[in-house]
C-alpha positions as CSV (number, residue, x, y, z in Angstrom):
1,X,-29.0,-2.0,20.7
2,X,-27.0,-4.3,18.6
3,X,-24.3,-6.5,19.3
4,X,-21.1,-4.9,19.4
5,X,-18.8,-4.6,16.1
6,X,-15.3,-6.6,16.3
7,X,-11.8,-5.7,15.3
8,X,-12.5,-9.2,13.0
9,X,-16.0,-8.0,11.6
10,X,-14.4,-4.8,10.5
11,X,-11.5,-6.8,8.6
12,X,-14.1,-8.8,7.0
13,X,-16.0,-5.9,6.0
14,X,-13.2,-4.2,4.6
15,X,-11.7,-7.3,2.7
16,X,-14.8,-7.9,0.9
17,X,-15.8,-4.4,0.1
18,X,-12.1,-4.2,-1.7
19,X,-12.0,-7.8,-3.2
20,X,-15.3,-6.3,-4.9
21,X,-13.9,-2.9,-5.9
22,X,-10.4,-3.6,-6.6
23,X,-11.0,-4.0,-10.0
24,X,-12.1,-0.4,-10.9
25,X,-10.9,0.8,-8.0
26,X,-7.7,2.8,-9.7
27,X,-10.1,4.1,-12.6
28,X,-12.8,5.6,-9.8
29,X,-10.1,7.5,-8.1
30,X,-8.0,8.9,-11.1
31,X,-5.1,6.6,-9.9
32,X,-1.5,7.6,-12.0
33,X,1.1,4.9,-12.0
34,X,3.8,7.5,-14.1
35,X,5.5,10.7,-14.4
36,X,1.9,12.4,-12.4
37,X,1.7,9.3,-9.6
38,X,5.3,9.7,-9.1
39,X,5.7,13.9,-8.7
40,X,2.7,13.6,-6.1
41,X,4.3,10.5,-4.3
42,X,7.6,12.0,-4.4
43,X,6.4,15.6,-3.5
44,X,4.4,13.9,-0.2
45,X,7.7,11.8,0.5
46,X,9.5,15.0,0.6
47,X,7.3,16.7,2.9
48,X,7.1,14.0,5.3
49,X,10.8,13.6,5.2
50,X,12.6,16.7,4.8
51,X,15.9,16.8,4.2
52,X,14.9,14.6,1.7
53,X,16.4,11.5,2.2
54,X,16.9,8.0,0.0
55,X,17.5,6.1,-2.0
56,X,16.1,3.5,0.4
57,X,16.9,-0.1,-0.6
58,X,14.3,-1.7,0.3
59,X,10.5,-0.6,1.9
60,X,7.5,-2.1,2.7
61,X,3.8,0.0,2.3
62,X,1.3,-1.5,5.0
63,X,-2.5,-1.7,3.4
64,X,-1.1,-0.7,-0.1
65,X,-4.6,-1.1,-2.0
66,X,-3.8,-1.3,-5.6
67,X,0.0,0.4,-5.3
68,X,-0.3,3.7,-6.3
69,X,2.4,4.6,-3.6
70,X,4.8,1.9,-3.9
71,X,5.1,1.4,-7.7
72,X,5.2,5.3,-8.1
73,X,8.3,4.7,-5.6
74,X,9.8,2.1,-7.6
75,X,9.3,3.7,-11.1
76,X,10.9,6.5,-9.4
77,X,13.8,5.2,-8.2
78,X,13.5,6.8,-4.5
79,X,12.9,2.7,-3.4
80,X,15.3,0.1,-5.0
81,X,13.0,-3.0,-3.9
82,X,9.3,-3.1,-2.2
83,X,7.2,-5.2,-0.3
84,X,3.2,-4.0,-0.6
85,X,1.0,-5.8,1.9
86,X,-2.7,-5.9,1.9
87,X,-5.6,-7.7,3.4
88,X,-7.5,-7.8,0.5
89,X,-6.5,-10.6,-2.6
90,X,-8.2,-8.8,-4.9
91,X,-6.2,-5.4,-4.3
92,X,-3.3,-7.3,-4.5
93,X,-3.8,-9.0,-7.5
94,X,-5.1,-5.5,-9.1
95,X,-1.4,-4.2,-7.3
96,X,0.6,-6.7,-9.7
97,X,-1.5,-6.1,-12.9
98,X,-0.2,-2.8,-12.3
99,X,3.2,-3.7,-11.0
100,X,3.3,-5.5,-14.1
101,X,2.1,-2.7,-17.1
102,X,4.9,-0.4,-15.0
103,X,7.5,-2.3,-15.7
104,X,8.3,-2.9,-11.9
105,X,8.7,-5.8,-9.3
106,X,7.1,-5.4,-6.1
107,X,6.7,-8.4,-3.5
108,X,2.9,-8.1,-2.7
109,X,2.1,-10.2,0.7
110,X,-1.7,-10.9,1.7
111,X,-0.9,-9.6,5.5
112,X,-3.1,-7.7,8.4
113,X,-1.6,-4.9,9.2
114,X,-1.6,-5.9,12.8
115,X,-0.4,-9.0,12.4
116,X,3.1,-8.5,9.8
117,X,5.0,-11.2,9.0
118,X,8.4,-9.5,8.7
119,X,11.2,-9.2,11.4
120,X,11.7,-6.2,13.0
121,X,14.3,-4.0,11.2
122,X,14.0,-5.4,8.0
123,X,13.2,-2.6,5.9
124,X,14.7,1.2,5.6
125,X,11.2,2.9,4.5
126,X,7.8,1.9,6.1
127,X,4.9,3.4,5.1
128,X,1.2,3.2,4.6
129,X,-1.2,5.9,2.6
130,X,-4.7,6.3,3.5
131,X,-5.0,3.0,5.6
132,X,-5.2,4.2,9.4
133,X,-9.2,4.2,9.4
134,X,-8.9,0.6,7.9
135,X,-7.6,-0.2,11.2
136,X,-9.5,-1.6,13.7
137,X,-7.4,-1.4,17.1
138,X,-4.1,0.9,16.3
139,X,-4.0,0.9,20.1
C-alpha cells in the first residue's frame, strides 16, 4: 500500500493539471462569456437565491477557473465589482484574457481556497461553481 495522499499533494495535482489546461480549457467545455453564459448564471443565481436578490456591490467566486461565473455576473450587472480567486496562475491569467475581451474588470487573486486573504465580511456575494471536489479538507 502506498503512502498516504496529502491535502498539499492534492493542491499540487490540481494546480498543475489546470496551469496545463487553462488554455483550452473554456473551448473544451463550451464556456459562454455573453448573453447564453449570463441567462445560465443568472437563472442558477436565481434558483439558489429566491426571492431574487441583488444588485450585490461587490463578490468574490472562490476556485473561479477561467470566470465563466463571475464575468457572466459582471456583464450582467447582478455584481457591480468582483474578486475571482484561484490556485492555479494559469486559470487566472486565462480568467483576465477573458475579463478583458468582455469588457469587464474583475480582481483575480492567486489564493487557496482554504487559506483566503480577505477579512471577514468583506463581500455581499460569495460563491464558488464546481470547485468543492477541488478541495482537499472542507472539514
Amino acid at each position: 500500500m502506498g503512502a498516504p495522499v496529502t491535502p498539499d499533494a492534492i493542491r499540487d495535482v490540481n494546480t498543475r493539471y489546470h496551469d496545463a489546461a487553462a488554455r483550452s480549457y473554456d473551448a473544451k467545455w463550451g464556456v459562454d462569456i455573453g448573453p447564453v453564459g449570463e441567462m445560465q448564471v443568472l437563472g442558477k443565481v436565481h434558483k439558489a437565491l429566491d426571492p431574487h436578490p441583488g444588485p450585490f456591490e461587490r463578490s468574490l467566486e472562490i476556485g473561479a477557473g477561467t470566470g465563466y461565473f463571475t464575468l457572466n455576473l459582471l456583464r450582467s450587472g447582478l455584481v457591480r465589482r468582483a474578486v475571482a480567486t484561484d490556485i492555479s496562475p494559469g486559470m487566472l491569467d486565462a480568467l483576465r484574457a477573458s475579463a478583458r475581451e468582455a469588457g469587464v474588470a474583475v480582481e483575480a487573486v492567486l489564493a487557496d481556497a482554504e487559506r483566503l486573504p480577505f477579512e471577514d465580511a468583506s463581500f455581499d456575494l460569495v460563491l464558488g461553481h464546481a470547485v468543492l471536489h477541488h478541495i482537499p479538507d472542507l472539514t
